[in-house]
PDB file of N, CA, C and O in Angstrom:
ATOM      1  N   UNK A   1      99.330 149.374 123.279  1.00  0.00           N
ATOM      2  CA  UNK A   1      98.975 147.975 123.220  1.00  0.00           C
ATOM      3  C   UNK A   1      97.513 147.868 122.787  1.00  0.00           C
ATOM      4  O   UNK A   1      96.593 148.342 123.454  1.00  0.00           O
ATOM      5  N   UNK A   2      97.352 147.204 121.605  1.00  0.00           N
ATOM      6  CA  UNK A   2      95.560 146.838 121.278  1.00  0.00           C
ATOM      7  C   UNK A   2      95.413 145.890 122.574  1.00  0.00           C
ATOM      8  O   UNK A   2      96.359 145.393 123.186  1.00  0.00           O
ATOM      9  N   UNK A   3      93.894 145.718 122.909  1.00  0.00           N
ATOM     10  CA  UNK A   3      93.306 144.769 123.434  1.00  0.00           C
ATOM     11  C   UNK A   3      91.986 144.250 122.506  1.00  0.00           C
ATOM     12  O   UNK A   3      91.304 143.279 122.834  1.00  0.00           O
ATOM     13  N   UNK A   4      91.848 144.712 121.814  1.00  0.00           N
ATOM     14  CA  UNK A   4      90.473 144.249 120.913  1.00  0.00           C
ATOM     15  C   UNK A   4      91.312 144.692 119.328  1.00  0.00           C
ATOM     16  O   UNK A   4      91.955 145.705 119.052  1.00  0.00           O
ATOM     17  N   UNK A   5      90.999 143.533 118.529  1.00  0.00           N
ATOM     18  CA  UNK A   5      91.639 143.657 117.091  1.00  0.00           C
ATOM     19  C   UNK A   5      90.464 143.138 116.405  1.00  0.00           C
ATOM     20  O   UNK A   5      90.243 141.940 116.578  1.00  0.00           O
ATOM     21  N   UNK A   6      89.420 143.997 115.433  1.00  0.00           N
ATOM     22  CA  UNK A   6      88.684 143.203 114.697  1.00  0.00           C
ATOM     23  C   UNK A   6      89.181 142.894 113.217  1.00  0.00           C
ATOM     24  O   UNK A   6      90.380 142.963 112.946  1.00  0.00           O
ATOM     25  N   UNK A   7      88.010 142.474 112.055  1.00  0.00           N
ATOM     26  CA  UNK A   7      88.085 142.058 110.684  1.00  0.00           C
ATOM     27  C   UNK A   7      88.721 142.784 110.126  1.00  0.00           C
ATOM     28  O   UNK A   7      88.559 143.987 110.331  1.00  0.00           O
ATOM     29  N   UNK A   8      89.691 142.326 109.204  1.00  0.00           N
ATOM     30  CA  UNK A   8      90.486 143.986 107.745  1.00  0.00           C
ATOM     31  C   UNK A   8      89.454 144.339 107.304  1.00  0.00           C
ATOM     32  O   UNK A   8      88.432 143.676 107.129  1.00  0.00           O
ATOM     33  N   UNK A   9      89.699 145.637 107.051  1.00  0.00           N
ATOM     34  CA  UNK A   9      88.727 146.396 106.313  1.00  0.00           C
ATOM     35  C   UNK A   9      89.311 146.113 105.144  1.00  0.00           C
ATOM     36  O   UNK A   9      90.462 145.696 105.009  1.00  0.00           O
ATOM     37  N   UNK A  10      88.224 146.422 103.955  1.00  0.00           N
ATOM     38  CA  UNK A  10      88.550 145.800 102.713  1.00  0.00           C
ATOM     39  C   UNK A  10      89.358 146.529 101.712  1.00  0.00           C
ATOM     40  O   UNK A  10      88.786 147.597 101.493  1.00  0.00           O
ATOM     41  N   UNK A  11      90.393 146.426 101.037  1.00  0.00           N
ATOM     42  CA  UNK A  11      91.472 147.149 100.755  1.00  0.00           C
ATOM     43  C   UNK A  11      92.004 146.514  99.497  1.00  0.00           C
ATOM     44  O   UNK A  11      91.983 145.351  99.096  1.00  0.00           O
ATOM     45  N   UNK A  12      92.482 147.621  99.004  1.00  0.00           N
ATOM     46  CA  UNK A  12      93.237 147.179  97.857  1.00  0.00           C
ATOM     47  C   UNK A  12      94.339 146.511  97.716  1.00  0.00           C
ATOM     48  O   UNK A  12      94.613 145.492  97.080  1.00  0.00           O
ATOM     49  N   UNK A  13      95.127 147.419  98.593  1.00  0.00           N
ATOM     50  CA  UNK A  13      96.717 147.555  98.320  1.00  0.00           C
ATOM     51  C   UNK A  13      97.427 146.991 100.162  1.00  0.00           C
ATOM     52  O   UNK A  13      98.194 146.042 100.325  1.00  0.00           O
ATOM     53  N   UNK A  14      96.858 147.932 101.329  1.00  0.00           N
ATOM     54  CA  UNK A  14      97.160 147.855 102.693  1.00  0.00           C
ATOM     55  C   UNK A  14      95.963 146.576 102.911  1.00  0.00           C
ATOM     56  O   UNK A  14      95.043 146.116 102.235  1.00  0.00           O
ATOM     57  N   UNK A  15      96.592 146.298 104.331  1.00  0.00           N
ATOM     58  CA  UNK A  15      96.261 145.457 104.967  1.00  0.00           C
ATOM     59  C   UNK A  15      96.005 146.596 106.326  1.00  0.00           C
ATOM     60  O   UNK A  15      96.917 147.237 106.849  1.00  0.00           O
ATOM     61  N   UNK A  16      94.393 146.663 106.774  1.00  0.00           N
ATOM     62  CA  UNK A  16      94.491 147.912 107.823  1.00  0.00           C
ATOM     63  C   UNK A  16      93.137 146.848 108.810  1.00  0.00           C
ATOM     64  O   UNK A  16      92.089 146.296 108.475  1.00  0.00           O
ATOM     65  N   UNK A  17      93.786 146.967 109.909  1.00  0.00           N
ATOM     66  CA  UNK A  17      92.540 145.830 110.989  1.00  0.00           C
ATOM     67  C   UNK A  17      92.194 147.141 111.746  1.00  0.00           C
ATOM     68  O   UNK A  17      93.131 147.898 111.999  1.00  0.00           O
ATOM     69  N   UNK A  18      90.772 147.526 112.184  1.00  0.00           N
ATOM     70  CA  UNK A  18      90.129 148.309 113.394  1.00  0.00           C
ATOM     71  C   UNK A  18      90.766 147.265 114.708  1.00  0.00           C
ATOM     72  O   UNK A  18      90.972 146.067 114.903  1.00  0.00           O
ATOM     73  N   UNK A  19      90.903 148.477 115.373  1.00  0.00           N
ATOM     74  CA  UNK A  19      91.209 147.355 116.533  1.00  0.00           C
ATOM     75  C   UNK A  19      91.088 149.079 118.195  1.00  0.00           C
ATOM     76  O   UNK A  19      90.736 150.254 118.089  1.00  0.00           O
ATOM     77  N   UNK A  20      91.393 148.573 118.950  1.00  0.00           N
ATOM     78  CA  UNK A  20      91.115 148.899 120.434  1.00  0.00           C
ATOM     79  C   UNK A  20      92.155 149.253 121.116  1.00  0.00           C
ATOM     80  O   UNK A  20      93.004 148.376 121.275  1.00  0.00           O
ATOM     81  N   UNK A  21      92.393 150.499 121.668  1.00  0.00           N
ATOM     82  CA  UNK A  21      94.057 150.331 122.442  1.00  0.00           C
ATOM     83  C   UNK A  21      93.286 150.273 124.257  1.00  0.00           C
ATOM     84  O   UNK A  21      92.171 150.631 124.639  1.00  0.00           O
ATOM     85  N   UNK A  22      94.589 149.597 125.112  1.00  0.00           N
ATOM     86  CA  UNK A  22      94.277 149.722 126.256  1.00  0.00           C
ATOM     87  C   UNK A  22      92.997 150.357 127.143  1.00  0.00           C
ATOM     88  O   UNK A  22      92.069 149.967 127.850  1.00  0.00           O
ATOM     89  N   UNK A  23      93.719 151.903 126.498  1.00  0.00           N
ATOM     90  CA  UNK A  23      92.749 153.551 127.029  1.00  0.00           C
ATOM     91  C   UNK A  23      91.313 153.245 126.427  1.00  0.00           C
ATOM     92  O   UNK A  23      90.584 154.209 126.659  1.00  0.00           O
ATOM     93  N   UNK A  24      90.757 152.402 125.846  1.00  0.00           N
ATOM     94  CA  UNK A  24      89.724 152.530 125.184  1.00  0.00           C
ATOM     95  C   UNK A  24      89.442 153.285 123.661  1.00  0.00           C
ATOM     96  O   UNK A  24      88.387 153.045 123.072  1.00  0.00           O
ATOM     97  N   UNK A  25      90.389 154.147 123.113  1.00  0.00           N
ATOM     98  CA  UNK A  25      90.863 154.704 122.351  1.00  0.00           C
ATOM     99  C   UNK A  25      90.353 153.506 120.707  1.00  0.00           C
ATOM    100  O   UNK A  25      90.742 152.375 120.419  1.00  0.00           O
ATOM    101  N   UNK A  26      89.826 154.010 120.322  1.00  0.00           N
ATOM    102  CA  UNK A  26      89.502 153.043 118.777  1.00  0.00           C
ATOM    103  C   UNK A  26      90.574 154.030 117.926  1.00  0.00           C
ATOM    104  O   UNK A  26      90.612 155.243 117.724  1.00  0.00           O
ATOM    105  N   UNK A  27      91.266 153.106 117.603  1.00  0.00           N
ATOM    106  CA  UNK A  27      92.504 152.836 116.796  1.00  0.00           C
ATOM    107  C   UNK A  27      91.795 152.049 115.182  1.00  0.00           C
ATOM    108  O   UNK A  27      90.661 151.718 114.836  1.00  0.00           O
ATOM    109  N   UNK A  28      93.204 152.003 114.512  1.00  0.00           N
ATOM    110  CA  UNK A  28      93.227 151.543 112.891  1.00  0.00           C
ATOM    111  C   UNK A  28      94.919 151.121 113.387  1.00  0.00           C
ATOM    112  O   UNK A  28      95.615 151.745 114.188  1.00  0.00           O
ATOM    113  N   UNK A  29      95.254 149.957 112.678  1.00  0.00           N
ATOM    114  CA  UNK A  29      96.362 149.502 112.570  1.00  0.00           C
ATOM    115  C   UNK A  29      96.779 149.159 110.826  1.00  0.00           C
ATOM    116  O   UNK A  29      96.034 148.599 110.022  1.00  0.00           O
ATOM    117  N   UNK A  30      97.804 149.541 110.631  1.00  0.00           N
ATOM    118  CA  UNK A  30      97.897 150.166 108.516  1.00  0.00           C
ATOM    119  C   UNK A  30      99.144 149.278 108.619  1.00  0.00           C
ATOM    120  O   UNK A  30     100.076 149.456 109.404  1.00  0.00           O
ATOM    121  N   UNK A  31      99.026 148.277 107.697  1.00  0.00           N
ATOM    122  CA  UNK A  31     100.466 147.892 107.232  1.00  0.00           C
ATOM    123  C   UNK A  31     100.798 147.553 105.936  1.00  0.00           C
ATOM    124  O   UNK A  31     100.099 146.681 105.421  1.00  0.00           O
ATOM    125  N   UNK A  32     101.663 148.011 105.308  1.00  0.00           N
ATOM    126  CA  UNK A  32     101.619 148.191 103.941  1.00  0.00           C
ATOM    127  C   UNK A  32     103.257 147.854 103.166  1.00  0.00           C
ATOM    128  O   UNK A  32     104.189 147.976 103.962  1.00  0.00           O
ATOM    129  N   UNK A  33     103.517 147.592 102.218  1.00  0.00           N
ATOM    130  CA  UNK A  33     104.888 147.439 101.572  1.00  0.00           C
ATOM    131  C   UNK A  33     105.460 148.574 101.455  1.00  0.00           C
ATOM    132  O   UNK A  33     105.080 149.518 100.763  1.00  0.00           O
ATOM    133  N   UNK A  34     107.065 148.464 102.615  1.00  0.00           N
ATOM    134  CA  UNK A  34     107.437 149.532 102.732  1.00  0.00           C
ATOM    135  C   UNK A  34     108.335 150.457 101.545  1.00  0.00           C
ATOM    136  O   UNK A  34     109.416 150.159 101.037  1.00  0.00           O
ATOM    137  N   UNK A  35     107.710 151.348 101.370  1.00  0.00           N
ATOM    138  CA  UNK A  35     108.077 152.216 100.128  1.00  0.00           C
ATOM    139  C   UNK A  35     107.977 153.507 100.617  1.00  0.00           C
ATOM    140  O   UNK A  35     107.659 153.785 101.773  1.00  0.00           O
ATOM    141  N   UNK A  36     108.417 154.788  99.192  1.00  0.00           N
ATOM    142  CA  UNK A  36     108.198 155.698  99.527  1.00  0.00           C
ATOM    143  C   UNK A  36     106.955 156.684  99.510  1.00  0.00           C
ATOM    144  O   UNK A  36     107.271 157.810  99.896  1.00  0.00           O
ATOM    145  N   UNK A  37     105.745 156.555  99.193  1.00  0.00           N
ATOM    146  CA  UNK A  37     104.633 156.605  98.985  1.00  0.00           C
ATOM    147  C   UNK A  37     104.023 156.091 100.945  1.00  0.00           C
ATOM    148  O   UNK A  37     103.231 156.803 101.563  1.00  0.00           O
ATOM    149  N   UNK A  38     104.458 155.153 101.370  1.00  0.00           N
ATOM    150  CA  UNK A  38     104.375 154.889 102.384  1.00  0.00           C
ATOM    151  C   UNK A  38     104.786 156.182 103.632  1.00  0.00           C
ATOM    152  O   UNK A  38     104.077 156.927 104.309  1.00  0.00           O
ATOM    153  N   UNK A  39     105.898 156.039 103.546  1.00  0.00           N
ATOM    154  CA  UNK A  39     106.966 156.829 104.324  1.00  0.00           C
ATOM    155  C   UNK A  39     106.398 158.401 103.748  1.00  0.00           C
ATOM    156  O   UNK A  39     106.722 159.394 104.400  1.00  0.00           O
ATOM    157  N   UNK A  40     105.656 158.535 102.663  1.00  0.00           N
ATOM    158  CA  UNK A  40     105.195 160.053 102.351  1.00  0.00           C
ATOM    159  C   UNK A  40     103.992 160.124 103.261  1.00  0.00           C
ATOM    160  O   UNK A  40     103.782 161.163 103.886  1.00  0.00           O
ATOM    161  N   UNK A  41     103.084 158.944 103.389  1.00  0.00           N
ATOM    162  CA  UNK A  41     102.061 159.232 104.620  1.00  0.00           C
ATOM    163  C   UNK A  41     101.882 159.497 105.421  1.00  0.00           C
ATOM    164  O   UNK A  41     101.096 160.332 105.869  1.00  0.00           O
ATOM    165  N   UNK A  42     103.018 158.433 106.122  1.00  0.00           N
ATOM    166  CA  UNK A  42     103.135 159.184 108.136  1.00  0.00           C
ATOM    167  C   UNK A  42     103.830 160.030 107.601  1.00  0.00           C
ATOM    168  O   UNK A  42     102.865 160.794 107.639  1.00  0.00           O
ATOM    169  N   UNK A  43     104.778 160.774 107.020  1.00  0.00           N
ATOM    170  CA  UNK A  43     105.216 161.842 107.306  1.00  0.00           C
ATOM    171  C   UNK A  43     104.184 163.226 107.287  1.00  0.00           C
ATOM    172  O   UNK A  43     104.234 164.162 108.086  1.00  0.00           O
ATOM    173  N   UNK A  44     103.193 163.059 106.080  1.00  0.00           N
ATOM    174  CA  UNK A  44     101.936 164.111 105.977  1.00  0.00           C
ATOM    175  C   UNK A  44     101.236 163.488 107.507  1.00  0.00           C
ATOM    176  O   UNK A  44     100.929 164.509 108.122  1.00  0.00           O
ATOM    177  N   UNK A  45     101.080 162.975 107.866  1.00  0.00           N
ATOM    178  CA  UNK A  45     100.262 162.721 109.315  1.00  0.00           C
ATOM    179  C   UNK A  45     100.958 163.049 110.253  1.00  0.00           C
ATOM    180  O   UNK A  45     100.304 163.073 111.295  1.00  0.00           O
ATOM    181  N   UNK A  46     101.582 163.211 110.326  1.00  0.00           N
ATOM    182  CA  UNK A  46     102.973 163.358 111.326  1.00  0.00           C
ATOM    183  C   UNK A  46     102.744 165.153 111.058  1.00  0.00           C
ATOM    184  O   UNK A  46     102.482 165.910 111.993  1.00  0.00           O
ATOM    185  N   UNK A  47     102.859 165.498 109.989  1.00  0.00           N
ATOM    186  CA  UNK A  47     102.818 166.945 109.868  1.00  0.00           C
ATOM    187  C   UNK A  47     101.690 167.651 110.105  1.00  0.00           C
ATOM    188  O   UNK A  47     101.688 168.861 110.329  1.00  0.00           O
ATOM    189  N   UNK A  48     100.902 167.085 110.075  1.00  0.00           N
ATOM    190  CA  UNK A  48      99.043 167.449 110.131  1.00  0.00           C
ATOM    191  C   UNK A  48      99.292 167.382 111.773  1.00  0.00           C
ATOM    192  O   UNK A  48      99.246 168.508 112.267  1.00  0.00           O
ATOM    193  N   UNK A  49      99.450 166.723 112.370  1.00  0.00           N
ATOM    194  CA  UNK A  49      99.252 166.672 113.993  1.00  0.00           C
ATOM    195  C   UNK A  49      97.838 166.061 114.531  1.00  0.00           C
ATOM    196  O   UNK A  49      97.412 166.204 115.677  1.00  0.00           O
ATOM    197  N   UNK A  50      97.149 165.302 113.396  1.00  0.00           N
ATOM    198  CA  UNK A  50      95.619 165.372 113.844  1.00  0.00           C
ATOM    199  C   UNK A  50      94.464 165.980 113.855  1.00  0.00           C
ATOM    200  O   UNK A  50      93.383 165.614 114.317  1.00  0.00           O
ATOM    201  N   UNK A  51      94.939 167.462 113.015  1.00  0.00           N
ATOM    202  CA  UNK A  51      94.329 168.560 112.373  1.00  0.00           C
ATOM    203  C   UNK A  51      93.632 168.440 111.173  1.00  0.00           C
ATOM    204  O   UNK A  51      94.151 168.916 110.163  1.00  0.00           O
ATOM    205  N   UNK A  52      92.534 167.882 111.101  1.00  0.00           N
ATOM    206  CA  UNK A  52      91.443 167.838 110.239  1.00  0.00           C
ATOM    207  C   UNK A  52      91.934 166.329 109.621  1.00  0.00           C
ATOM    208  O   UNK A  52      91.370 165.895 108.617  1.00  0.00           O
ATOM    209  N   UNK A  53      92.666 165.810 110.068  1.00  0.00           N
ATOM    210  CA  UNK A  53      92.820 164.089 108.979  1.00  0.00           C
ATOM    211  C   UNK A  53      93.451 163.225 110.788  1.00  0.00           C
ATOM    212  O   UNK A  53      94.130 163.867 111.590  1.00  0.00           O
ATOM    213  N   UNK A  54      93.124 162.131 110.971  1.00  0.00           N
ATOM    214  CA  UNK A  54      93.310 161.144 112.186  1.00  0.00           C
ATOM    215  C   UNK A  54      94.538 161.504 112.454  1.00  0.00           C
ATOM    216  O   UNK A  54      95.251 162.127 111.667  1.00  0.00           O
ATOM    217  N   UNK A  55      94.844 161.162 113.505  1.00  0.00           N
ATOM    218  CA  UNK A  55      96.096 161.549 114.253  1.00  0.00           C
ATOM    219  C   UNK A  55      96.824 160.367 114.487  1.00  0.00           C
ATOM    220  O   UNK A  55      96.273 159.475 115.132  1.00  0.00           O
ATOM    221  N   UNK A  56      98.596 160.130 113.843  1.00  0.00           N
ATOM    222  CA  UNK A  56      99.396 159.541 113.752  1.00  0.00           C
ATOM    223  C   UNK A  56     100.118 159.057 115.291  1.00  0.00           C
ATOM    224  O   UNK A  56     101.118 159.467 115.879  1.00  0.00           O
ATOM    225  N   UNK A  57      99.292 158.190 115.561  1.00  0.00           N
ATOM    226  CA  UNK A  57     100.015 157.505 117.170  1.00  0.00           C
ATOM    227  C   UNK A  57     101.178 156.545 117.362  1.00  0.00           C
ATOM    228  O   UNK A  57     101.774 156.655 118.433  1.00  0.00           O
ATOM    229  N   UNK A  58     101.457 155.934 116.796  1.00  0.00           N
ATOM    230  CA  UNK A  58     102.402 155.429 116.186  1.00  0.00           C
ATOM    231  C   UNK A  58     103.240 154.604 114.842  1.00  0.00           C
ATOM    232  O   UNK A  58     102.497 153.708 114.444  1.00  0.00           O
ATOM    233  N   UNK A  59     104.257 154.634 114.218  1.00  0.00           N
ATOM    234  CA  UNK A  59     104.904 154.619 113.670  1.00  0.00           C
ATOM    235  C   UNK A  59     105.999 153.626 113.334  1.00  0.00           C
ATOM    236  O   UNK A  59     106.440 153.267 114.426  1.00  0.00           O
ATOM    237  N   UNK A  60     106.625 153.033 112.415  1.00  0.00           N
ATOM    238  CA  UNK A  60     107.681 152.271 111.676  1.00  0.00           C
ATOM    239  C   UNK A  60     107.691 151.965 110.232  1.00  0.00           C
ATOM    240  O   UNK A  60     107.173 151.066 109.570  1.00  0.00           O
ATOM    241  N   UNK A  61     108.678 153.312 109.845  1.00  0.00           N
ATOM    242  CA  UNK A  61     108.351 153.292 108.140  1.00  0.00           C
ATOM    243  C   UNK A  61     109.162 152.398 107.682  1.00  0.00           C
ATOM    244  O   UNK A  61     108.813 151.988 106.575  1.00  0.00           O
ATOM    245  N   UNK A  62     110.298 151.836 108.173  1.00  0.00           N
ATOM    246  CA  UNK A  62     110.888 150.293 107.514  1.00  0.00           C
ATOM    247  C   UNK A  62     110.019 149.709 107.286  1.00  0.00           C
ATOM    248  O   UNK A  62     109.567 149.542 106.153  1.00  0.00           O
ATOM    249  N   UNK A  63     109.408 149.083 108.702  1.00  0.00           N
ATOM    250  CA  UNK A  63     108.830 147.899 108.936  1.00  0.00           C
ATOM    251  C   UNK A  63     107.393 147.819 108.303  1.00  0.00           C
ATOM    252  O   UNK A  63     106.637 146.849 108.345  1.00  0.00           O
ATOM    253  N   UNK A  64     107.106 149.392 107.535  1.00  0.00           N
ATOM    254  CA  UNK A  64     105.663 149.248 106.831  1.00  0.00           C
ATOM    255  C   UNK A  64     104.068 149.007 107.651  1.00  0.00           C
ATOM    256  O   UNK A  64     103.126 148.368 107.181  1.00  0.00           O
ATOM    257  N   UNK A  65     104.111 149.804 109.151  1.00  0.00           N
ATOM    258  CA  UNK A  65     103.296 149.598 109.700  1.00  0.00           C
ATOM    259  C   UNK A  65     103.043 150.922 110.241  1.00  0.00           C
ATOM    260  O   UNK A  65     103.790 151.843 109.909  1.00  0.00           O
ATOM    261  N   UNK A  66     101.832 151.172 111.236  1.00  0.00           N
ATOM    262  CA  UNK A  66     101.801 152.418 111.821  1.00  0.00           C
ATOM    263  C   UNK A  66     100.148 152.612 111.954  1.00  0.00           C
ATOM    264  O   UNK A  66      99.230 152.451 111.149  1.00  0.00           O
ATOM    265  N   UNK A  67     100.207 153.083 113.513  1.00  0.00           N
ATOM    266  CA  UNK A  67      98.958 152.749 113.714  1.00  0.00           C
ATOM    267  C   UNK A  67      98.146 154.301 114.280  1.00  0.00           C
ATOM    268  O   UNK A  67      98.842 155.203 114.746  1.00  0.00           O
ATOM    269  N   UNK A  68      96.957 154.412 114.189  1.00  0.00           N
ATOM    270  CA  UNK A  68      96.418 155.785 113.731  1.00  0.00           C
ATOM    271  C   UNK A  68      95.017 155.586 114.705  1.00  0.00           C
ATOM    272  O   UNK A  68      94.593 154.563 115.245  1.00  0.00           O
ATOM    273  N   UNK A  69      94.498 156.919 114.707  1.00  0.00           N
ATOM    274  CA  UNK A  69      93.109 157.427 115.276  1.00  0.00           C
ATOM    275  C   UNK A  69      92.385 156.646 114.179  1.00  0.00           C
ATOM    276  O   UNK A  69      92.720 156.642 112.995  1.00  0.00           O
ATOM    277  N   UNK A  70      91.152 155.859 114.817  1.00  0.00           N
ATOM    278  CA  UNK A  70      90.509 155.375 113.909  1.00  0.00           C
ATOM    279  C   UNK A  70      89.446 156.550 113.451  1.00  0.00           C
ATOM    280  O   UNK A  70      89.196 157.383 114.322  1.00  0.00           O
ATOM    281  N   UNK A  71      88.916 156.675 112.412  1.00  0.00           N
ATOM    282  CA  UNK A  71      87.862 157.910 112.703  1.00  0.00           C
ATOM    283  C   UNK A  71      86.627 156.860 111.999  1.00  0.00           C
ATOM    284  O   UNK A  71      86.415 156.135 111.027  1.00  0.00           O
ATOM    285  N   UNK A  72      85.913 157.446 113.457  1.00  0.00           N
ATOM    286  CA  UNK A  72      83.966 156.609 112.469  1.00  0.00           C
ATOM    287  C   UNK A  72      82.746 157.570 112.058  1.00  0.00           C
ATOM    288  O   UNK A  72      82.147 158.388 112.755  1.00  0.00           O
ATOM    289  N   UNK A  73      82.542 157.180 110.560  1.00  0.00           N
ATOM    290  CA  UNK A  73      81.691 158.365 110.270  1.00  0.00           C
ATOM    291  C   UNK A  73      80.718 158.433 110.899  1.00  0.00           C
ATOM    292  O   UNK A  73      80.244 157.718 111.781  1.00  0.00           O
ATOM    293  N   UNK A  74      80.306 159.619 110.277  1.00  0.00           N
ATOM    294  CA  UNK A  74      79.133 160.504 111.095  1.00  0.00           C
ATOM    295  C   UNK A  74      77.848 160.781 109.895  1.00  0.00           C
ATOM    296  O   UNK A  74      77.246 160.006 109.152  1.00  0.00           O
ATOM    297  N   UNK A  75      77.767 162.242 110.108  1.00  0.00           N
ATOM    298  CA  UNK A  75      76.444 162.432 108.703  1.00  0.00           C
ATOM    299  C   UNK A  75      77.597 162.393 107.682  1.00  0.00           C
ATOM    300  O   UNK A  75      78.790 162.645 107.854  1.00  0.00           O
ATOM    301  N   UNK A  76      76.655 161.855 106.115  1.00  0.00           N
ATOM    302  CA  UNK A  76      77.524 161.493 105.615  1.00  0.00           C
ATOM    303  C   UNK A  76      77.085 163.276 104.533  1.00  0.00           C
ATOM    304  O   UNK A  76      76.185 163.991 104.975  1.00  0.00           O
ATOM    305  N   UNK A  77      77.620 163.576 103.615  1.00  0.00           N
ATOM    306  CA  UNK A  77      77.682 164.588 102.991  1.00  0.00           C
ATOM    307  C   UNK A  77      76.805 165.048 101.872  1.00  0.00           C
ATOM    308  O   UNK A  77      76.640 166.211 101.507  1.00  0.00           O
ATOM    309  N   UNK A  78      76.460 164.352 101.559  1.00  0.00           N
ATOM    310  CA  UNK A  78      75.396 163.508 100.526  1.00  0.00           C
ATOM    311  C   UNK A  78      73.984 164.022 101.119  1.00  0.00           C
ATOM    312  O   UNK A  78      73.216 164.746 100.485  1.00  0.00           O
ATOM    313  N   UNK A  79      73.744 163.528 102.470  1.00  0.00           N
ATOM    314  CA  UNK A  79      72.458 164.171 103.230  1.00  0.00           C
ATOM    315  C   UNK A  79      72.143 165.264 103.983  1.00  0.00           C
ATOM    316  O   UNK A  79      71.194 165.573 104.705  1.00  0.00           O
ATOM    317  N   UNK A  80      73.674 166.029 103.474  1.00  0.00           N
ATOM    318  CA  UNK A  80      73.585 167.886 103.888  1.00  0.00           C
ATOM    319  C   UNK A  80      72.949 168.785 102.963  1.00  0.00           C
ATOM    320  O   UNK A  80      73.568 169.082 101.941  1.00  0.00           O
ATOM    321  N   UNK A  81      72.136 169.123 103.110  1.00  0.00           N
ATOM    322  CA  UNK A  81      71.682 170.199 102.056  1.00  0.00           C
ATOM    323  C   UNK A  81      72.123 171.281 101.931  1.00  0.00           C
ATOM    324  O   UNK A  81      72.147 171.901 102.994  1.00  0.00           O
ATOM    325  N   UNK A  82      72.646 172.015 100.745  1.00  0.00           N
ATOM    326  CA  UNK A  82      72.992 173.313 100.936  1.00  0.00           C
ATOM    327  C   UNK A  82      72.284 174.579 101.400  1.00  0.00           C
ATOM    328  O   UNK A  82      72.901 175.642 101.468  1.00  0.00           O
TER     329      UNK A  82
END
C-alpha cells in the first residue's frame, strides 16, 4: 500500500509517480500500455532479483502496471575520476 504518492517523473512513453509504501520503503509506481516490450521488463526484473538494477515488488503485466524499488542517485559518474 503507498501512503505518500508524489509528481510523474517526466517521461516519454510511461506514466511512473515516486511514491512511499507503508514500511517507509521509497517505491516508483510504472504504468505503461500493456505490450510485449512491457511484459519483457518485469520479466528481466523479475529475473535480476534486485541484483544490480531495482528490485521488482510488485506486478500486473495485463493491467500494464508494476511497482519497483525506487533507486535515488548518488555520485554521479561524471565526477569519478579514473
Amino acid at each position: 500500500m503507498l501512503t505518500e504518492v508524489g509528481p510523474a517523473f517526466p517521461a516519454s512513453y510511461n506514466f511512473v509517480l515516486p511514491g512511499v509504501r507503508a514500511d517507509g520503503a521509497a517505491v516508483a509506481l510504472k504504468l505503461g500500455f500493456p505490450n510485449g516490450e512491457l511484459v519483457w521488463e518485469i520479466d528481466a526484473l523479475r529475473a535480476y532479483g534486485g541484483r544490480g538494477i531495482c528490485a521488482l515488488l510488485e506486478s500486473d503485466a495485463d493491467g500494464g502496471v508494476f511497482l519497483i524499488e525506487r533507486l535515488i542517485p548518488g555520485t554521479r559518474l561524471t565526477t569519478v575520476h579514473d
